[in-house]
N, C-alpha and C positions, 0 to 999 in steps of 0.2 A: 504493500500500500504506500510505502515511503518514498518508492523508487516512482511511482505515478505522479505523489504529489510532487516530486520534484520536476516530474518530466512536466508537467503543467506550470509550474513556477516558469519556467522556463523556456515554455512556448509563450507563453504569457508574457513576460518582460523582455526576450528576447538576450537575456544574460544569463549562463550557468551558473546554476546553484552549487554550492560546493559545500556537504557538509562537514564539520571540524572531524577529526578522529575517525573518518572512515577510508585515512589510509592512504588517499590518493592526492592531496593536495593540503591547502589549507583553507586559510576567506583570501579569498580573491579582491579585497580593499586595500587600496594602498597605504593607509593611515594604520594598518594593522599589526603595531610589533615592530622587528626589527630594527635596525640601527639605524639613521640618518642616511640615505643613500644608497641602501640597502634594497628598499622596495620600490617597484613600480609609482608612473603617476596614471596607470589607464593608458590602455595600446592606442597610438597613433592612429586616428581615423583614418588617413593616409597611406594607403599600399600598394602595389603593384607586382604584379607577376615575373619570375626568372624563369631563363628556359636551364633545362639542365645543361650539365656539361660533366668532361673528363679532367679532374686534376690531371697533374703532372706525373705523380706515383702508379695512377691508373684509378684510382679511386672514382666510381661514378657519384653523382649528384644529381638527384632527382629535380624534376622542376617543382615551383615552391614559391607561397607569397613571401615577401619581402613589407611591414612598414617603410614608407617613403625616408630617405635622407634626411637628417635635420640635424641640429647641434645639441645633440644629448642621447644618451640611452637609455635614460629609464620609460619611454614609452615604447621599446620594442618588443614585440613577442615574445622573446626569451626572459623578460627581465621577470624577477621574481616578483609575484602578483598581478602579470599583465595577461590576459587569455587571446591566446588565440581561436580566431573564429572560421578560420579557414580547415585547421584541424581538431578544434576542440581541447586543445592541449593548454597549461596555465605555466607560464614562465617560471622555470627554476634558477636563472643565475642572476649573481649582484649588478647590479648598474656598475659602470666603471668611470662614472660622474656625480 
């Protein structure tokens, strides 16, 4: 029944619900914890698609949204507390600003 009303929380507002202690993330707010510079401010409305391509070592790279360019990191997909909506997935790494 918890897994419904989540899915509806989130049809509804159009943001994933994330709840504490089950495991797979945490709250998804940027004011949440952390250290100063630490968390997310909310992913870059701004993105655009890469196509993939072949490192050097041979390594493939799938294609993949990208947040647009700008002077900072803590609004990119990875950064910790920022969701992505392209894959569902919520940022794990520190801002390095």
């Amino acid at each position: 029944m918890a897994g419904l009303v989540g899915t509806l929380l989130m049809f509804l507002s159009g943001r994933p619900v994330v709840a504490k202690g089950g495991g797979r993330g945490g709250s998804s707010h940027p004011s949440s914890g952390g250290k100063s510079g630490t968390r997310g401010t909310g992913s870059n409305p701004k993105s655009h698609s890469t196509k993939g391509y072949t490192r050097k070592d041979g390594t493939h790279v799938r294609p993949h949204h990208q947040t647009s360019p700008n002077n900072t990191t803590r609004d990119n997909y990875n950064t910790r507390g920022n969701y992505n909506p392209h894959n569902g997935k919520v940022g794990t790494r520190s801002s390095k600003d």
